[in-house]
N, C-alpha and C positions, 0 to 999 in steps of 0.2 A: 636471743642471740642474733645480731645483726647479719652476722656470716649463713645462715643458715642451717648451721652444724647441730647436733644433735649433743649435748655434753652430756659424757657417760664416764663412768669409773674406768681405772689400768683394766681392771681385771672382766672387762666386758669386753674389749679389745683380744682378750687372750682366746678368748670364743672363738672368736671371726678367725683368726692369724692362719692362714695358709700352713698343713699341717705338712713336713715333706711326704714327697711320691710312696705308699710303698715300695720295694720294688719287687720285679714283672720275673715269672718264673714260667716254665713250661713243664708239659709232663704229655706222654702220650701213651695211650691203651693201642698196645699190640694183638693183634691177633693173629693162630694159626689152630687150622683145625678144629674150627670150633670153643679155644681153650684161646684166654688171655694170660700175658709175658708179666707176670711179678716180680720187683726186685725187694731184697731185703737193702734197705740204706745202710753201709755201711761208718757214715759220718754222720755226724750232727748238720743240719736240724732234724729229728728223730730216727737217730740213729738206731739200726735195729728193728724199724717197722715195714713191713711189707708195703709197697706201692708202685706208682706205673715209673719206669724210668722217664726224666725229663731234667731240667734245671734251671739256673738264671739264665736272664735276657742280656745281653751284654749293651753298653752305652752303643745307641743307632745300631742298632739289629733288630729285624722286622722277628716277632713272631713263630711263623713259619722257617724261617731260616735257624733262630735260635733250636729250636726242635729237634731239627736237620743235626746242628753241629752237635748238639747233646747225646743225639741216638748216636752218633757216630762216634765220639768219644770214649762214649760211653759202652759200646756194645760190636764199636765194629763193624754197623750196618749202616747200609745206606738205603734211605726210603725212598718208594716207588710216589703212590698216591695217597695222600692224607687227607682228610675231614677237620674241620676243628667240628670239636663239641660245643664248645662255649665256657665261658669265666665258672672255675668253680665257686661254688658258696666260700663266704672267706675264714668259717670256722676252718673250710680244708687244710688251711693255714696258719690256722689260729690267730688268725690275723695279723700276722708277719709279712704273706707278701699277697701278690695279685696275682692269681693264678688262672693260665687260662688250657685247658687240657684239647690234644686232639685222641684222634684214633685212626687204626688202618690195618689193612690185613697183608701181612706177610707171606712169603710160602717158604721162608727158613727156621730151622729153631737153631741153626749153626750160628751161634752166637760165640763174641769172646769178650766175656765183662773185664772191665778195667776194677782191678780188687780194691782199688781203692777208693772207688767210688762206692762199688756192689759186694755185700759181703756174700749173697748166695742168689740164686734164680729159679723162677719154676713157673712151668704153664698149669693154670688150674681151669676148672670147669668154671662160667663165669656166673654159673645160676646156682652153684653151691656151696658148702660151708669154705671160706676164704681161709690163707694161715694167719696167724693171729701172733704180735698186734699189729692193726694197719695203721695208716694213716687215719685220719680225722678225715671223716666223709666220703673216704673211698669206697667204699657200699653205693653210696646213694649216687655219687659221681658213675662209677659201673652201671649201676641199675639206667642212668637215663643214657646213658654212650650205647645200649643194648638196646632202647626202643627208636632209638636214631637208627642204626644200622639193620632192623626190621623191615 
């Protein structure tokens, strides 16, 4: 070929094709007293399972800020100092969105969940048996937010 192109089938093409974004979720591990903040999801996506509360990124919203407005919505509190932990594994999500988890220690458990986000709440020990069912990797997600904060 004089052009220099490489000629290949449609369906080689379909490879390459720019897949859209996931999109960008938050969640963040509370802690007090030793004991991290579980919510049970009240909605879909897995509604019903125990996890940290968090949520979507909204279009140009950093991060950090998303987090911010999620806890707050979401619980009525407003955060002092946070960590990110780093992007969970994307099984967390089943590979739905890109999730990037932080953590932080609190000194309230006076929380007021929005019911319709959270169907129920509870601080557990974060080195022992968790309530069941969680999320997808929220074990392993715990386990490394616990030797960060060591």
């Amino acid at each position: 070929m004089a052009s220099g192109l490489i000629a290949s089938s449609p369906l080689s093409w379909q490879r390459f094709a720019m897949s859209p974004p996931r999109p960008q979720v938050v969640s963040i591990a509370l802690f007090n007293q030793n004991q991290v903040l579980l919510i049970e999801r009240a909605r879909t996506p897995m509604a019903r399972h125990w996890t940290f509360p968090g949520g979507r990124v909204e279009q140009g919203e950093g991060l950090e800020t998303a987090i911010r407005r999620e806890i707050f919505e979401e619980l009525q509190l407003e955060l002092g100092d946070i960590a990110v932990s780093g992007p969970a594994p994307t099984a967390a999500t089943g590979g739905q969105f890109d999730l990037t988890v932080f953590f932080a220690d609190i000194a309230t458990r006076d929380l007021d969940p929005d019911p319709a986000e959270i169907a129920s709440f509870g601080w557990f020990d974060p080195r022992a048996e968790l309530p069941r069912p969680t999320t997808p990797e929220l074990e392993a997600v715990l386990t490394s937010i616990l030797a960060k904060r060591s």
